[in-house]
C-alpha positions as CSV (number, residue, x, y, z in Angstrom):
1,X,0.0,0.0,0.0
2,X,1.3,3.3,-0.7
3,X,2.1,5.3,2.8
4,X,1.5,8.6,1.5
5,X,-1.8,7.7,0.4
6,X,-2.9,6.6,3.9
7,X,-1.3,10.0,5.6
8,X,-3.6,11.7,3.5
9,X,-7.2,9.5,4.7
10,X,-7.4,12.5,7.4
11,X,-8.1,15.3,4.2
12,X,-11.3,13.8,3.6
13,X,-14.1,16.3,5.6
14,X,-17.2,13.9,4.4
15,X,-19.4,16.3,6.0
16,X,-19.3,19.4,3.7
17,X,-19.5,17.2,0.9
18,X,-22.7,17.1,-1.4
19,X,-25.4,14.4,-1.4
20,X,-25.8,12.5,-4.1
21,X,-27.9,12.6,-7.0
22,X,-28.2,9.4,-8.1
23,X,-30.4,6.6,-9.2
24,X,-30.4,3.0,-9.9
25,X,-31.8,1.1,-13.1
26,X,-35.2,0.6,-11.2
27,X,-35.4,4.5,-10.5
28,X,-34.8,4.1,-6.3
29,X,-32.6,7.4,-5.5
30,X,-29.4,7.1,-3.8
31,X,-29.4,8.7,0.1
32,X,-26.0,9.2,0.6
33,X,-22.8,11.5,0.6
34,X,-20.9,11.5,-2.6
35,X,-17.1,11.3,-2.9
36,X,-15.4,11.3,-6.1
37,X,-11.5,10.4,-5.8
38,X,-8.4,9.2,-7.7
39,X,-7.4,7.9,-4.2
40,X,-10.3,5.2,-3.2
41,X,-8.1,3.6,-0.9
42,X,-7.7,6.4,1.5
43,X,-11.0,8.1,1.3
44,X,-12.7,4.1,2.4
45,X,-9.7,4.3,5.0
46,X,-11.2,7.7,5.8
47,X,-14.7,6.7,5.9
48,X,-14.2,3.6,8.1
49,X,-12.2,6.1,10.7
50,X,-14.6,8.4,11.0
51,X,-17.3,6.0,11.7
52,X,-19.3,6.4,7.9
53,X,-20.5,3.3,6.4
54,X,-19.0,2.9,2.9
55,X,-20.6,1.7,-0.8
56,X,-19.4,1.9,-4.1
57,X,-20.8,4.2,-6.5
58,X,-19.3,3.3,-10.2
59,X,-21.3,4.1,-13.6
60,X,-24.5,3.1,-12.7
61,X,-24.6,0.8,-15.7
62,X,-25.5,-1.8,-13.9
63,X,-27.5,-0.6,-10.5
64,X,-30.3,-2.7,-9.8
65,X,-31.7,-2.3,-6.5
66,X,-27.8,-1.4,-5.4
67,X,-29.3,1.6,-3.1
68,X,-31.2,-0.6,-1.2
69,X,-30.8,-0.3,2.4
70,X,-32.6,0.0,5.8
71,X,-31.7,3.8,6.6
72,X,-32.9,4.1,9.7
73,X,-30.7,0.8,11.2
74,X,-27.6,2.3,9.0
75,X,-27.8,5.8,11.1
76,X,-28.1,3.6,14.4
77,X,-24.5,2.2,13.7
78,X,-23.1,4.9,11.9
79,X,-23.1,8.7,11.3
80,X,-24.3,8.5,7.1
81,X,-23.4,6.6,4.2
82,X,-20.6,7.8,2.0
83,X,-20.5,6.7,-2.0
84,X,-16.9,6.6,-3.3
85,X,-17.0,7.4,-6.6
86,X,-13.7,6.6,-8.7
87,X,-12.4,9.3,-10.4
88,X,-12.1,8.7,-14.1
89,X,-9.9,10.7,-16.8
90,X,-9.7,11.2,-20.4
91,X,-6.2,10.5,-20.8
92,X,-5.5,7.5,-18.2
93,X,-1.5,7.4,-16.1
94,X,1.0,5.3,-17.2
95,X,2.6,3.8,-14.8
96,X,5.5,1.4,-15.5
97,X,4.7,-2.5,-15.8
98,X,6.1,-3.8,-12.1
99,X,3.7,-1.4,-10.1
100,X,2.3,-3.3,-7.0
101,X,-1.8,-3.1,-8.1
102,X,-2.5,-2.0,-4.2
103,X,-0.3,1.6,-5.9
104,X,-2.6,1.8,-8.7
105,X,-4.9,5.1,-8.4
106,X,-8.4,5.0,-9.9
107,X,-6.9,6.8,-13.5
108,X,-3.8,4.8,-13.9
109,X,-2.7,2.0,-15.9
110,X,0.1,-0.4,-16.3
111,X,0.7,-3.1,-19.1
112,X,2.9,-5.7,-18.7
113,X,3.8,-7.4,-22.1
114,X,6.0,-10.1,-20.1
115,X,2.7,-11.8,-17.9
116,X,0.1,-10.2,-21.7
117,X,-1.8,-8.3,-18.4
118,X,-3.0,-4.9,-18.0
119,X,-3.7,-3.4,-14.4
120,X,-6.2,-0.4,-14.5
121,X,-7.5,1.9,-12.1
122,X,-11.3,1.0,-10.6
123,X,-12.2,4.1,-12.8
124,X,-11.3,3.1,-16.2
125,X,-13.6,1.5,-18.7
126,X,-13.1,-1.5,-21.1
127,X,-13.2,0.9,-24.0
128,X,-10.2,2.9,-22.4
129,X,-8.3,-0.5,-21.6
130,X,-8.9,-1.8,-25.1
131,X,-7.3,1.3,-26.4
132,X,-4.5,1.2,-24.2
133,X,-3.8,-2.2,-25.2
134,X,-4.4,-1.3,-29.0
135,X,-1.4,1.5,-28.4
136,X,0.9,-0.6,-26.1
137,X,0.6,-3.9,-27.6
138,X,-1.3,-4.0,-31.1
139,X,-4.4,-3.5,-32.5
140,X,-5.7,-6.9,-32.1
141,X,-4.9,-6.9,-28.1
142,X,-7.6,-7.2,-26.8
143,X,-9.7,-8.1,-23.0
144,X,-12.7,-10.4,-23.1
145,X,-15.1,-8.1,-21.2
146,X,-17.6,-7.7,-24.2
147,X,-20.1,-5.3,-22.0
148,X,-23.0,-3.5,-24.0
149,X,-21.7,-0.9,-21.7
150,X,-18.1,-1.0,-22.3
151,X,-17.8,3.0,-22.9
152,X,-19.7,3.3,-19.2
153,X,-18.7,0.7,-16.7
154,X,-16.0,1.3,-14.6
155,X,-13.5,-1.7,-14.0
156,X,-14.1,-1.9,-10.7
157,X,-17.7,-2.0,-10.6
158,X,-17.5,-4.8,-13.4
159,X,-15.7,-7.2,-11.3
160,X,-17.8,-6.4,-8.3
161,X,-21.0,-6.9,-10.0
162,X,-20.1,-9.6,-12.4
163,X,-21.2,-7.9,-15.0
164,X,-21.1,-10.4,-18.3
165,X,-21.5,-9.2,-22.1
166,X,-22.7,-10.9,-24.8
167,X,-19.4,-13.0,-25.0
168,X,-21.3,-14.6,-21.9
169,X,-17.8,-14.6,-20.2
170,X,-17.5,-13.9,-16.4
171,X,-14.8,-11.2,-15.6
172,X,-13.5,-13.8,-13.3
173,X,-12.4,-16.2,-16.5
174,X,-9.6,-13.8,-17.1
175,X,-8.6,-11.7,-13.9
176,X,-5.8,-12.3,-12.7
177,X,-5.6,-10.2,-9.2
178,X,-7.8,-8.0,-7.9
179,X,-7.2,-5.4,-4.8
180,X,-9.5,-4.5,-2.3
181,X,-10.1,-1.2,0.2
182,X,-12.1,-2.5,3.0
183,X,-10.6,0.5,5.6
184,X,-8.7,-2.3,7.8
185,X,-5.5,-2.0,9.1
186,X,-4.1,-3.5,6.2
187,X,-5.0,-0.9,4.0
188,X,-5.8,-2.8,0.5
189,X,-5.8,-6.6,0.2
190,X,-4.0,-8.4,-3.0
191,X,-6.9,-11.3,-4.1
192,X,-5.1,-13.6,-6.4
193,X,-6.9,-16.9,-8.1
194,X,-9.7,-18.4,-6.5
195,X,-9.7,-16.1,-3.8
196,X,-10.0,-12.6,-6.5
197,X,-13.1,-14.8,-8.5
198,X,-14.7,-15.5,-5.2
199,X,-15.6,-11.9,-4.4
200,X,-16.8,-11.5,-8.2
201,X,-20.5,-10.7,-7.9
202,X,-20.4,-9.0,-4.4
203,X,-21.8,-6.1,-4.8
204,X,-19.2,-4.2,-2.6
205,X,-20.3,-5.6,0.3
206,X,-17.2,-6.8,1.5
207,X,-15.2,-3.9,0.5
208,X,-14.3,-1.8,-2.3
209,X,-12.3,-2.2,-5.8
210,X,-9.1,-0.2,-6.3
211,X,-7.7,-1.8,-8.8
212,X,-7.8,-5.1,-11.2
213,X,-5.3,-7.0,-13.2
214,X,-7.0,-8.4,-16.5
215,X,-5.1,-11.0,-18.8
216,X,-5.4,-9.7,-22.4
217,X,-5.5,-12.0,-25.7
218,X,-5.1,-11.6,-29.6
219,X,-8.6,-11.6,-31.7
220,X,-8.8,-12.0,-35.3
221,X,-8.4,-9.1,-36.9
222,X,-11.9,-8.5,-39.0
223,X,-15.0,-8.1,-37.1
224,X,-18.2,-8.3,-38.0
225,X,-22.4,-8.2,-37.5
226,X,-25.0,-9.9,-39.1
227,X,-28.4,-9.2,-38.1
228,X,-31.6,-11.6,-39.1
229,X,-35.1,-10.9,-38.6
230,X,-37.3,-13.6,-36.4
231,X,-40.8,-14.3,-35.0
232,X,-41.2,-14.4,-31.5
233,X,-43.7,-17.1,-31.2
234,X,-41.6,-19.4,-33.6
235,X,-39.8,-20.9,-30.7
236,X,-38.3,-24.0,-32.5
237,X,-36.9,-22.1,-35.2
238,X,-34.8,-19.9,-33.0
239,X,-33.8,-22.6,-30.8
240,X,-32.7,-24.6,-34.2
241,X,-30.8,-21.5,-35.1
242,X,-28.7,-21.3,-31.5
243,X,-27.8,-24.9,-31.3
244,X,-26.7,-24.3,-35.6
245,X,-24.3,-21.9,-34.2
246,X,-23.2,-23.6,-30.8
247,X,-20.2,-24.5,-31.8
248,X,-19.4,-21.2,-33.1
249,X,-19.4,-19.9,-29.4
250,X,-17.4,-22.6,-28.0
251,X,-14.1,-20.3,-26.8
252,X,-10.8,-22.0,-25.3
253,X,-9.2,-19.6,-23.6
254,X,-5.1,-19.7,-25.1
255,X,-2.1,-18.8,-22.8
256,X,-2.3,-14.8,-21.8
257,X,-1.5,-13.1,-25.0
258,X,-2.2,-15.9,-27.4
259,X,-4.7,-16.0,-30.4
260,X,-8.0,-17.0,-29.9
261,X,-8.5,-19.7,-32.5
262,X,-11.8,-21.1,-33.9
263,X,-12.5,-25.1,-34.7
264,X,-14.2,-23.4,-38.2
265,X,-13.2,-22.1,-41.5
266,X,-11.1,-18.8,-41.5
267,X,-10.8,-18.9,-37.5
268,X,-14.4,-17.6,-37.1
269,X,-15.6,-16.9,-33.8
270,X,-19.2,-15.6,-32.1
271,X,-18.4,-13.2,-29.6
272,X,-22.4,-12.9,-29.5
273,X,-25.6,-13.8,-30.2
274,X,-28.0,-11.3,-29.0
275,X,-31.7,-10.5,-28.7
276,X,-33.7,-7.3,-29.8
277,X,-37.4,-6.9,-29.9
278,X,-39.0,-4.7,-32.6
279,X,-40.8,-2.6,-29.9
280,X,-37.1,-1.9,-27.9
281,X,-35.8,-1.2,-31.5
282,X,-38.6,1.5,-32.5
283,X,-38.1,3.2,-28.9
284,X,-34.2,3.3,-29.8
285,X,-35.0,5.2,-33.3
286,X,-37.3,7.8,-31.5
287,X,-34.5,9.3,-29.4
288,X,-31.8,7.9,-32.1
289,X,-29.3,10.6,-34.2
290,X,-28.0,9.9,-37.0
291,X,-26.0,7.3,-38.9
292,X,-27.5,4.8,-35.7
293,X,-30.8,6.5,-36.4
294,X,-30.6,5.2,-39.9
295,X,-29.2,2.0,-39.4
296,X,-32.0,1.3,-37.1
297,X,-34.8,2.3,-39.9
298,X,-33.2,-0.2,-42.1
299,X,-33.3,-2.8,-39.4
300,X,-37.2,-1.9,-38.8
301,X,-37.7,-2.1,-42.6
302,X,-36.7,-5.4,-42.6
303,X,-38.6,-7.0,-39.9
304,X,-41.6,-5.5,-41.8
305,X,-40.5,-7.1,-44.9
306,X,-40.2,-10.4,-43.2
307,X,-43.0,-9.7,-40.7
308,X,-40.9,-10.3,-38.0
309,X,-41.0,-9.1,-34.2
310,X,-37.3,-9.7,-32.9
311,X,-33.8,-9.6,-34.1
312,X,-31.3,-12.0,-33.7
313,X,-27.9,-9.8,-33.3
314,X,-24.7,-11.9,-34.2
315,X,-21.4,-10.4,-33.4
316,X,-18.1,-12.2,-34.1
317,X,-14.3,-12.1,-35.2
318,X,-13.2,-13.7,-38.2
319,X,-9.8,-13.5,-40.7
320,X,-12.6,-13.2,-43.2
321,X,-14.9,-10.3,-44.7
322,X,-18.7,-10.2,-43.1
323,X,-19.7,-11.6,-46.8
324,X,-17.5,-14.5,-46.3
325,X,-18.5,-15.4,-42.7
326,X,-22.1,-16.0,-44.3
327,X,-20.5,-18.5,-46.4
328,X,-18.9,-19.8,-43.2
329,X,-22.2,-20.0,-41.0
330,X,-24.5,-21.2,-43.5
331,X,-25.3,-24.6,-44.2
332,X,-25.1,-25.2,-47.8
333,X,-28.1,-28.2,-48.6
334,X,-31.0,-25.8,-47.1
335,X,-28.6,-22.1,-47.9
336,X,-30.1,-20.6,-44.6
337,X,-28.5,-20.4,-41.3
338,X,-29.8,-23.1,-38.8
339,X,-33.1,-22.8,-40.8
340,X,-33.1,-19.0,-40.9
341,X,-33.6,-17.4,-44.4
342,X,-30.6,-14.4,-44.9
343,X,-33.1,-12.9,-47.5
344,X,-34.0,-9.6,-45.4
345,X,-30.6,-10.2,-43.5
346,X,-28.1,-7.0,-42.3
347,X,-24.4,-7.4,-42.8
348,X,-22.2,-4.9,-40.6
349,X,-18.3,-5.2,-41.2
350,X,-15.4,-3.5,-39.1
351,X,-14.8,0.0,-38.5
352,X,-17.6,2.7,-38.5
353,X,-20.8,0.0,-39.3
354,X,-19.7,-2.1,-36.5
355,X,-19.7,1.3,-34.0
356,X,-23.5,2.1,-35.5
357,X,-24.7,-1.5,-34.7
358,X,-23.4,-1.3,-31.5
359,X,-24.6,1.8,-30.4
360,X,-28.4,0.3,-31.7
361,X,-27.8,-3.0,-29.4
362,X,-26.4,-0.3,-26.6
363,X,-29.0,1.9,-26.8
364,X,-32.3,-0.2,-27.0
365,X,-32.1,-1.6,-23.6
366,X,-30.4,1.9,-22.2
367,X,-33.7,3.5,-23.8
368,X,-36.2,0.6,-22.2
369,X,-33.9,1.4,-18.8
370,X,-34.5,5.0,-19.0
371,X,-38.4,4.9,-18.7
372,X,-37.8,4.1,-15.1
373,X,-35.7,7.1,-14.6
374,X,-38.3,9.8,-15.4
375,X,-41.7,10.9,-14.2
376,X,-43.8,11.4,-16.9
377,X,-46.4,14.9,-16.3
378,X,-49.3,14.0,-14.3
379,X,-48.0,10.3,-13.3
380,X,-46.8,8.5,-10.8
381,X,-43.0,7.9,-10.7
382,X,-42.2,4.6,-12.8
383,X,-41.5,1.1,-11.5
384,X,-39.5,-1.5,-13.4
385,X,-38.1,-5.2,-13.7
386,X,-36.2,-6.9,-15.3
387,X,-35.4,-10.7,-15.7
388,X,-31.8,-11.8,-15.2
389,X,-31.2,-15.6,-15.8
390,X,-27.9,-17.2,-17.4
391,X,-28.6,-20.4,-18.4
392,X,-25.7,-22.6,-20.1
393,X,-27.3,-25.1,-22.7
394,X,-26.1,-28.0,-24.7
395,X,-26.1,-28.1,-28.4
396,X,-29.6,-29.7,-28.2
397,X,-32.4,-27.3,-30.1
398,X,-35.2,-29.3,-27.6
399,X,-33.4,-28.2,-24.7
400,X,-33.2,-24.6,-25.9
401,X,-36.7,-24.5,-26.8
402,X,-37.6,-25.5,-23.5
403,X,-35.9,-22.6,-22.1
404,X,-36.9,-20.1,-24.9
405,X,-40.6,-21.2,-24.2
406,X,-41.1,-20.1,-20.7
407,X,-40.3,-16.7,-21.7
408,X,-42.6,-17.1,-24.9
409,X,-45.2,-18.0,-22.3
410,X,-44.5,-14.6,-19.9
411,X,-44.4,-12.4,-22.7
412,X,-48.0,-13.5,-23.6
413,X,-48.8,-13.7,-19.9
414,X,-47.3,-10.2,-19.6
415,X,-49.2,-9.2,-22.8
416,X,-52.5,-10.5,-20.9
417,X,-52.0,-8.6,-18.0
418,X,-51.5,-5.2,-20.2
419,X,-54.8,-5.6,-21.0
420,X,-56.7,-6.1,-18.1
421,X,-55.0,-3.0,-16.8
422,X,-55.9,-1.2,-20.0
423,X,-56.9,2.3,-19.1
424,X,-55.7,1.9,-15.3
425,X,-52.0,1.4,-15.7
426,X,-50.1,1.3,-18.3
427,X,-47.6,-2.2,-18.9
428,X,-45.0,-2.4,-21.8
429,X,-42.6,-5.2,-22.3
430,X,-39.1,-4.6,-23.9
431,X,-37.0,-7.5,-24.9
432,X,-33.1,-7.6,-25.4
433,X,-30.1,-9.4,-24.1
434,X,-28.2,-12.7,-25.1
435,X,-28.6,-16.0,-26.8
436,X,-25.5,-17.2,-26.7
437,X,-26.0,-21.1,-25.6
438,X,-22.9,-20.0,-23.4
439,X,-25.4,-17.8,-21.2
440,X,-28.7,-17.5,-22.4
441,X,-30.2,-15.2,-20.6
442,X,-32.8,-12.5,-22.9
443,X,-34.1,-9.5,-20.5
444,X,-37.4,-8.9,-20.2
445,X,-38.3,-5.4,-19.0
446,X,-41.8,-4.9,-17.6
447,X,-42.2,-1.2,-17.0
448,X,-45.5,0.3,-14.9
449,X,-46.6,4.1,-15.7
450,X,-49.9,4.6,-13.9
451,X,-51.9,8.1,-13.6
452,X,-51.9,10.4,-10.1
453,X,-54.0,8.7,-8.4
454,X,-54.3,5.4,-9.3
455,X,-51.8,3.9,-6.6
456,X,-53.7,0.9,-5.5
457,X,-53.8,0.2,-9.3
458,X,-50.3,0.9,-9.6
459,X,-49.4,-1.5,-6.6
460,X,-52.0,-4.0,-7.8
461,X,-50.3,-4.4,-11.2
462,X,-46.7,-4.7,-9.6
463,X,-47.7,-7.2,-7.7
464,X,-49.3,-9.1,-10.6
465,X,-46.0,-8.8,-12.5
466,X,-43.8,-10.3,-9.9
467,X,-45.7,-13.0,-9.5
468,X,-45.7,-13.3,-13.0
469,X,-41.8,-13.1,-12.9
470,X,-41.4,-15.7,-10.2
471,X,-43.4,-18.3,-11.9
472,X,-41.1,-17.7,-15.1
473,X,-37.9,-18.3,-13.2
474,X,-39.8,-21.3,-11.5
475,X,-40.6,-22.8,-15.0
476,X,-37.0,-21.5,-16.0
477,X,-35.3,-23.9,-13.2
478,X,-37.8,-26.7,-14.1
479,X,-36.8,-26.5,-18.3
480,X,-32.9,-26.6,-17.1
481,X,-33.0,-29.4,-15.1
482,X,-35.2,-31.8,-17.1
483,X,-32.8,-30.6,-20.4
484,X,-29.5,-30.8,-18.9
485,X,-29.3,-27.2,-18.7
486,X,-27.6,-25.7,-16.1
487,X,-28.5,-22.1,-14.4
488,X,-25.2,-20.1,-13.9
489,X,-26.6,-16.9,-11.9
490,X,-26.9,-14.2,-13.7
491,X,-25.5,-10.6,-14.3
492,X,-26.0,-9.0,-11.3
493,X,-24.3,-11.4,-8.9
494,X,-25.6,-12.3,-6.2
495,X,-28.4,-10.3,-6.0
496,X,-29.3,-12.8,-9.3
497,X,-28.6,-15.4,-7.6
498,X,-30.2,-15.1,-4.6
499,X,-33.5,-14.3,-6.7
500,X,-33.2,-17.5,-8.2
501,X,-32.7,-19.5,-4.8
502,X,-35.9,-17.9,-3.3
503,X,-37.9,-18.6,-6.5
504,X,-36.8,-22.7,-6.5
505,X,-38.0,-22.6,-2.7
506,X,-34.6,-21.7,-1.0
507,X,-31.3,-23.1,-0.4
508,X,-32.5,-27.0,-0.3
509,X,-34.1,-26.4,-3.7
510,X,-32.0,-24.3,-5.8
511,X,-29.6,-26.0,-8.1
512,X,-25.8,-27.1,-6.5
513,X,-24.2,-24.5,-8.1
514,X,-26.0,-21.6,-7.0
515,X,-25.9,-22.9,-3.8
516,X,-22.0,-23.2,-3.2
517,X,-21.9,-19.5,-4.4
518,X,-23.9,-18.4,-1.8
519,X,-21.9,-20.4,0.5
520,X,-18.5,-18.7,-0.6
521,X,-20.5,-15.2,0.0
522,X,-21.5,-15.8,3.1
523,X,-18.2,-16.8,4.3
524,X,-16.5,-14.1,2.9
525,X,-18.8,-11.5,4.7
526,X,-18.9,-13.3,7.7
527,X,-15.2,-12.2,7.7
528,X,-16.0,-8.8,6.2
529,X,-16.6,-5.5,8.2
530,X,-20.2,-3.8,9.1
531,X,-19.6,-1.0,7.5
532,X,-19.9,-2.7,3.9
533,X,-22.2,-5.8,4.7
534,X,-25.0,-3.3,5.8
535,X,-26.2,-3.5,2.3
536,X,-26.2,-7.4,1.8
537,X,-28.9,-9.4,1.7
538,X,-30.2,-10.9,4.8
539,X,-30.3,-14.7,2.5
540,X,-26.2,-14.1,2.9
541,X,-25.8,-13.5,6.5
542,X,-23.6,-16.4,7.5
């Protein structure tokens, strides 16, 4: 730990700093001081001294209930909450490659081409890294954190939440060390291994990120998109179309710094197969600027042209050109791709079309996530929810219909309920997320606007659509077991996981899996101080 850096936890006056403005995905508002710091280290050493109780506060791209807390027990033990903020910068440090990762300030960076790792700051994105790596080690260097938020989520907050992308890879698979600010005597902690992928998930209540170490890899150097229209209801189909391209997805991780290498023609690779639902899609072009904007209208055209309600969103890396890969991907008897026709397909290549296509599959869930945030005139502030399942299936098209099916069955069930409340509240469903048979796990946002008012409405429907959501993720356990599918968690952590134990009927009931993950949390905040764990879950406490 660096000394100076501790001599300076006394600077930090917590009480003349501002409260925060903040809000989660589901709207709830953050009641807390706000610090933003290079130094996190010393202002949680601070905090912790001075009697605050401490949470992270990153990019918010992933906050889902993370401001949930009993207040009034907090200010029984403590004198506030403070939010550390990392610090971010345009321009990251450089620092040189042997740095200890406890040294490592929220801006700063250090690549070591020796071990292929890069060490960043808790406040630098994915997108920074990448480019860092591009600049220090080659243009194909690259980390296999495939966010939709890469631009927005901090590295910190990433490992803490367990934030996965459409690669359907766990930051865990590749981090290397991570440090920890918990406001000990120790200053920060150095996780290596096992012990830096057990806190992955966490939340921050056992402490705060500083600082990661990430091993980075080669990718084939021609990305690409292809986008193909679909029918919801036509379950089969798209379940015939993710076990065609299973073994596209199927990634061995090489030595740190070594080539990702396909079993396919021209080294092809999925990175992602992801989902988009017409409606999420014509919300994205409302708000849209140009060349997304246009992009978008071209991809609305042709679900009209092949009457079609979803998109199926594949990303990948090949040493071929997007024209070739459909050569690659298609199966030459029936010319379609796992039974898909490519007639009203969309082709994106590297370079400026693969930048619009991501900000379309970035923006239409950020735009379905941004009803929550605002009141609309005359209404009552917004409630949503979102589903967050990662299921891992076999190259088996049944046992990916199965799974696809249960939420074919709460979209219509969702769809039902919109009606009853027709004129009372209002209920929209927006669908996005992956498809990957690495991690399937497609979102489904339910979002309630009801008049002034109307609140027992309002509180009837909510309660109508969380039943709805724990019957899905009932069914979704039943599919996985009888199909040999196995349920992984899902992006949020533990907060995802513990969802999915109390749906199944507890610990006794919820799949193996889930269960030792919950028994690795519970031992690492048993051993964790009070003035993180006051935010986790009472399901965790040991």
């Amino acid at each position: 730990m660096n000394t100076v850096a501790l001599d300076r936890a006394a600077a930090f006056d917590f009480d003349h700093m501002p409260r925060a403005e903040l809000t989660d995905d589901g709207g709830r508002p953050l009641d807390a001081i706000l610090c933003a710091t290079e130094n996190v280290a010393a202002a949680v050493r601070a905090a912790v001294a001075q009697g605050y109780a401490v949470m992270p506060a990153g990019g918010l791209t992933s906050a889902i209930n993370s401001f949930a807390y009993d207040r009034a027990a907090v200010l029984g033990k403590f004198r506030d909450v403070v939010a550390i903020r990392p610090r971010t910068a345009i321009t990251p440090q450089e620092l040189p490659p042997a740095t200890p990762l406890s040294q490592i300030l929220s801006h700063q960076f250090a690549v070591d081409r020796a071990l292929a790792t890069i060490s960043v700051g808790a406040g630098i994105t994915y997108t920074q890294a990448n480019t860092l790596l591009a600049e220090a080690v080659g243009p194909n260097a690259r980390l296999l954190i495939d966010l939709t938020s890469i631009g927005s989520a901090l590295a910190g907050g990433v490992v803490a939440t367990g934030g996965m992308g459409p690669l359907r890879l766990p930051p865990s698979a590749t981090l290397d060390a991570v440090a920890i600010a918990d406001g000990s005597d120790s200053g920060v902690r150095l996780l290596e291994g096992a012990a830096a992928a057990a806190i992955e998930g966490l939340q921050g209540w056992n402490g705060m990120v500083t600082a990661v170490r990430l091993r980075y890899f080669e990718v084939p150097p021609a990305e690409f998109g292809l986008v193909l229209p679909m029918q919801s209801s036509d379950v089969d189909a798209m379940a015939t179309l993710i076990a065609h391209l299973h073994p596209w997805t199927q990634i061995a991780l090489p030595e740190p710094g070594g080539r990702l290498a396909g079993d396919h023609a021209e080294n092809t690779l999925l990175n992602g197969i992801e989902l988009i639902s017409r409606e999420a899609l014509e919300m994205f072009v409302e708000q849209a600027a140009d060349p997304s904007k246009t992009k978008a209208l071209g991809l609305l055209q042709s679900c009209e042209y092949a009457n079609a309600d979803l998109l199926a969103c594949l990303t990948g890396w090949s040493n071929v050109a997007v024209e070739d890969v459909l050569g690659i991907l298609m199966d030459e008897d029936s010319e379609t791709i796992g039974g898909v026709m490519i007639d009203f397909g969309v082709g994106f290549s590297s370079g400026a079309e693969m930048e619009a296509f991501r900000a379309i599959r970035e923006g239409a869930p950020d735009t379905a996530r941004s009803r929550a945030r605002v009141t609309p005139p005359g209404k009552l502030k917004p409630w949503s929810v979102s589903t967050d399942v990662n299921i891992a299936a076999p190259a088996d098209s049944a046992a990916i219909a199965a799974i696809l099916a249960a939420y074919d069955d709460y979209r219509a069930a969702v769809g039902r309920l919109a009606a009853e409340f027709a004129g009372r509240v209002e209920i929209s469903l927006s669908t996005y997320g992956h498809l990957s048979p690495r991690g399937i796990d497609p979102h489904h946002r339910v979002t309630l606007i009801g008049g002034e008012g109307r609140e027992a409405d309002f509180d009837e429907a909510r309660a109508a659509v969380l039943e709805l959501k724990r019957a899905l993720l009932v069914d979704l356990l039943a599919a996985s077991e009888s199909h040999g599918c196995t349920v992984t968690g899902g992006e949020k952590g533990m907060p995802s996981v513990i969802e999915i134990m109390r749906a199944a009927g507890g610990d006794n009931r919820a799949p193996e899996g889930l269960r030792r993950l919950a028994r690795e949390a519970r031992a690492i905040l048993s051993e964790s101080a009070p003035a993180f764990t006051f935010r986790s879950p009472p399901d965790l406490t040991p």
